[in-house]
C-alpha positions as CSV (number, residue, x, y, z in Angstrom):
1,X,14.1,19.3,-32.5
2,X,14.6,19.4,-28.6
3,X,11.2,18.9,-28.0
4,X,11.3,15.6,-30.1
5,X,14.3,13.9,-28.8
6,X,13.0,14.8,-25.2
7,X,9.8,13.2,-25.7
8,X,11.3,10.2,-27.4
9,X,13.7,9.7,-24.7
10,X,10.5,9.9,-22.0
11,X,8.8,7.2,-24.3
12,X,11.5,5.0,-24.1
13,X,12.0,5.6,-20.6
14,X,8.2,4.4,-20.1
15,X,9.0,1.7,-22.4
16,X,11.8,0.6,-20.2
17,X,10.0,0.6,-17.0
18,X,7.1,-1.5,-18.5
19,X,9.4,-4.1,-19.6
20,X,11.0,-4.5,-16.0
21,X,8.0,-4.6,-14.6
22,X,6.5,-7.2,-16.6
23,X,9.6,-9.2,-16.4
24,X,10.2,-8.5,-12.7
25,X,6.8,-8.4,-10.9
26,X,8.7,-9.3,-7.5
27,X,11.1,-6.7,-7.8
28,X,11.6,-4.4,-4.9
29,X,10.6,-1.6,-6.3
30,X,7.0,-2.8,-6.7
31,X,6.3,-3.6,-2.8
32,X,5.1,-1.3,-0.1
33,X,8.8,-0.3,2.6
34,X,7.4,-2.3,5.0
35,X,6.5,-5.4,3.4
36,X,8.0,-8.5,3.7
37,X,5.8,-11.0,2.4
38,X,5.1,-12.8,-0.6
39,X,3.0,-11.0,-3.2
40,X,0.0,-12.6,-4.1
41,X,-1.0,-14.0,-7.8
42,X,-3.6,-11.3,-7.9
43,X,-0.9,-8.8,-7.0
44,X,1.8,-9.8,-9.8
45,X,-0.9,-10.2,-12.7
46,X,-2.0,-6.8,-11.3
47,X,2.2,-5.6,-11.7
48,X,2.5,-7.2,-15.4
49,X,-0.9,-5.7,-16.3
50,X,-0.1,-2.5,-15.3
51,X,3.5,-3.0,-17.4
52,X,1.8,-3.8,-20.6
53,X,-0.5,-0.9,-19.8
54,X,3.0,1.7,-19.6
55,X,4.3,0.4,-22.4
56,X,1.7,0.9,-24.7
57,X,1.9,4.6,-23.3
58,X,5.6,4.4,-24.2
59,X,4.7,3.7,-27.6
60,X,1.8,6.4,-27.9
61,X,4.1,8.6,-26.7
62,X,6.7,8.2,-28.9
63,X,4.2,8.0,-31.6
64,X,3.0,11.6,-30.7
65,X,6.6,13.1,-30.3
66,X,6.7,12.6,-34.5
67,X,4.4,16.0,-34.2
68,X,7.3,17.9,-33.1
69,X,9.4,17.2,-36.1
């Protein structure tokens, strides 16, 4: 049962993360410590890809934990 509800927690941790970056491409969090310039339109398409991307992992993830039960 441990194994289960730590594996759903980690999917909806993923799940999480690819929501804020889709939502919040120009977040901090997703720029280099030393950049201070605008991202470009490639960039943040690249940044919401990449969110829909994690949260389809969150989902396969928490799909897989159902093996534990």
């Amino acid at each position: 049962m441990y194994n289960f509800i730590s594996t759903v927690f980690v999917g909806i941790m993923l799940i999480v993360i690819g929501l804020y970056a889709h939502r919040n491409p120009y977040s901090w969090w997703f720029r280099r410590m030393s950049d201070d310039t605008e991202p470009s339109d490639v960039r943040i398409w690249y940044i919401k890809f990449i969110g829909k991307v994690i949260i389809t992992f969150g989902f396969v993830v928490i799909l897989l934990s159902f093996q534990h039960l």
